[in-house]
C-alpha positions in Angstrom: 8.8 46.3 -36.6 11.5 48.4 -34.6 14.0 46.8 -35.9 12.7 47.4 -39.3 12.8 51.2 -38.6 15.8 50.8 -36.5 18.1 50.1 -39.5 16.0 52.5 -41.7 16.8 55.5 -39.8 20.2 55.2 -39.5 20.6 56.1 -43.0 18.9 60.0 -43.0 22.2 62.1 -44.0 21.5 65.1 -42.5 17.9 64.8 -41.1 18.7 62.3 -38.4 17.4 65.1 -36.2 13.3 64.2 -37.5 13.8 60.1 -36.8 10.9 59.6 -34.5 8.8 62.0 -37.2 10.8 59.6 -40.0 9.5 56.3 -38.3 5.8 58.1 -37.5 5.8 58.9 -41.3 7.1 55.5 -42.7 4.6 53.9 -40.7 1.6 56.1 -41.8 2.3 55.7 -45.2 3.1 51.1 -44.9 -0.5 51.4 -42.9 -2.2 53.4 -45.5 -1.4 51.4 -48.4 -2.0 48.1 -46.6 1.5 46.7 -45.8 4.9 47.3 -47.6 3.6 45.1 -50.4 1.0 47.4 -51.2 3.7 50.3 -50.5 5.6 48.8 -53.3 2.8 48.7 -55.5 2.1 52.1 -56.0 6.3 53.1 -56.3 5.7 50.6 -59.4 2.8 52.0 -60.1 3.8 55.1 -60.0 6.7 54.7 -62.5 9.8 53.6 -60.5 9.6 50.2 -60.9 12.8 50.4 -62.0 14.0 51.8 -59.3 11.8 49.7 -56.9 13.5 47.0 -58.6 17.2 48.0 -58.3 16.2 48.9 -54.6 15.4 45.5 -53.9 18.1 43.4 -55.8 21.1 46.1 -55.4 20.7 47.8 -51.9 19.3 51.1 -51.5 20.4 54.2 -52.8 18.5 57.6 -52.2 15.1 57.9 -54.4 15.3 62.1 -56.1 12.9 64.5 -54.1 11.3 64.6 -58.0 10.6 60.5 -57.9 8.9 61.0 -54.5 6.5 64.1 -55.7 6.0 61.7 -58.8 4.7 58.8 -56.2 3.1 61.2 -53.7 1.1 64.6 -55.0 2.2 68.1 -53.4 -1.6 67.3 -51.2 -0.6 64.2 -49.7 2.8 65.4 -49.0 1.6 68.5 -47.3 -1.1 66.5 -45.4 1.6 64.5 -43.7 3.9 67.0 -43.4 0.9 68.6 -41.0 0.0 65.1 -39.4 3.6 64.5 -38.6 4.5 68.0 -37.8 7.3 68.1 -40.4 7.8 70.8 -43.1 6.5 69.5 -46.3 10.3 69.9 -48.2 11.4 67.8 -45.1 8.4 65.0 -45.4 9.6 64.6 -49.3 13.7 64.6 -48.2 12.7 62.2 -45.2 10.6 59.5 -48.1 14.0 59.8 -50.8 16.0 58.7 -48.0 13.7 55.9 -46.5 11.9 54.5 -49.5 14.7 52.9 -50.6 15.9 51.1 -47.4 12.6 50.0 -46.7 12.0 48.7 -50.2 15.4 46.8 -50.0 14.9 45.4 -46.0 11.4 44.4 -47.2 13.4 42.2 -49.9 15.2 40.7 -47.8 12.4 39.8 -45.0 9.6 38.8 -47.0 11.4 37.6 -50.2 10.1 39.9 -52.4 11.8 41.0 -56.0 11.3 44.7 -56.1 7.6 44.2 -57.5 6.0 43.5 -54.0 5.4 39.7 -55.2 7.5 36.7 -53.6 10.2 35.0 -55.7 8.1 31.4 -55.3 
């Protein structure tokens, strides 16, 4: 898994100085939902599964702070952001930039197409 998050944080612009709090928070977030698959479920869920799906079959590009707070309510964020030790503006900067490259490595590991299911 560290060279999953290896890759990931290399692409913070700007916040490279939180990565260990970045991988911490990736982490929490892939355990709490069950695995990246279920990660990817509730981004589609929550109404980027267009985005989800561009993430996967494109590359990453940086999710908006307003698509994160979409996916993750103003309480969860803030509960991290204590967890982690992270100022809750820098938990939802931290997600934009992160989401996406974990959405599109976990593509190209597992197979998936954006929606958390394998091509078969």
């Amino acid at each position: 898994m560290s060279g999953f998050f290896g890759g990931l944080l290399g692409n913070l612009g700007g916040l490279e100085s939180h990565a260990p709090a970045a991988q911490n928070l990736l982490s929490d977030l892939i355990d709490q939902h069950g695995g990246m698959s279920g990660l990817i479920d509730k981004l589609n869920q929550s109404g980027l599964a267009d985005q989800v799906q561009s993430w996967a079959s494109s590359g990453p590009a940086s999710a908006a702070i307003s698509d994160i707070t979409q996916v993750f309510p103003s309480d969860q964020i803030e509960a991290l952001a204590e967890k982690h030790g992270i100022p809750p503006g820098v938990v939802s900067g931290l997600l934009a930039k992160v989401l996406p490259h974990a959405v599109a490595a976990s593509a190209q590991t597992d197979g998936t197409d954006g929606s958390g299911k394998t091509d078969d």
